[in-house]
C-alpha positions in Angstrom: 114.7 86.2 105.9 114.5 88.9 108.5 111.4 91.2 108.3 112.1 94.8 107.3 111.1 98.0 109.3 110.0 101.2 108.9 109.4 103.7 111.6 107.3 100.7 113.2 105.7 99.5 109.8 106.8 95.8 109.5 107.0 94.3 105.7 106.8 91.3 104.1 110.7 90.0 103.7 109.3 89.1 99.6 107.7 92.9 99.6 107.9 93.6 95.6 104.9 95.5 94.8 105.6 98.8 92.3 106.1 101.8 93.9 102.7 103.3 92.8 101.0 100.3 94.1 103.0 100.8 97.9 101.8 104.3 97.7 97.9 103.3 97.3 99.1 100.5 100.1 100.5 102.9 102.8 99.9 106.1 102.4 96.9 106.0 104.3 98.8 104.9 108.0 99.5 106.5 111.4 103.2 107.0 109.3 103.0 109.2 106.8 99.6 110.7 107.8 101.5 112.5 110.4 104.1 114.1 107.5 103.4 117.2 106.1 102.4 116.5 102.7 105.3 118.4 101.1 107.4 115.6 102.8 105.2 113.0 102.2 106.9 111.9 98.8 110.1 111.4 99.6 109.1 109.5 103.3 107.1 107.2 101.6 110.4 106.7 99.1 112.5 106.1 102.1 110.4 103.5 103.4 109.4 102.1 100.0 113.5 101.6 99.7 113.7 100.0 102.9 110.8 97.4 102.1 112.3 96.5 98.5 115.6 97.8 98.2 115.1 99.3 95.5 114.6 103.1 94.6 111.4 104.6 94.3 111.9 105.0 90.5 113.2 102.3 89.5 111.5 100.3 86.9 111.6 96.9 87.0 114.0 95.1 84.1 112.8 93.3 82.0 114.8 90.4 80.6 116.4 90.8 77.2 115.1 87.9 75.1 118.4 85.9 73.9 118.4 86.2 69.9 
């Protein structure tokens, strides 16, 4: 798989953490330290989307057990 980017932070290609997790994981780096806090949210949501293609708030699904 080819490794995902984001404004020169590299990710795993299996990055599936929650998005509360890759907020504690990142939000301390060169990246978003340098964006104004009021912007900070919705940069870290960009990246976070870029890493696990998912939105930022997005849930995982859990399986529906078969009856």
């Amino acid at each position: 798989m080819e490794a995902k980017t984001y404004k020169g932070i590299t990710f795993a290609s299996d990055y599936s953490k929650s998005f509360e997790d890759f907020k504690k994981d990142f939000e301390n780096t060169h990246v978003f330290k340098k964006v104004p806090s009021s912007e900070r949210e919705t940069e870290m949501a960009k990246a976070y989307e870029t890493a696990t293609g998912k939105k930022a708030d997005s849930k995982p699904v859990k399986p529906v057990p078969e009856k």
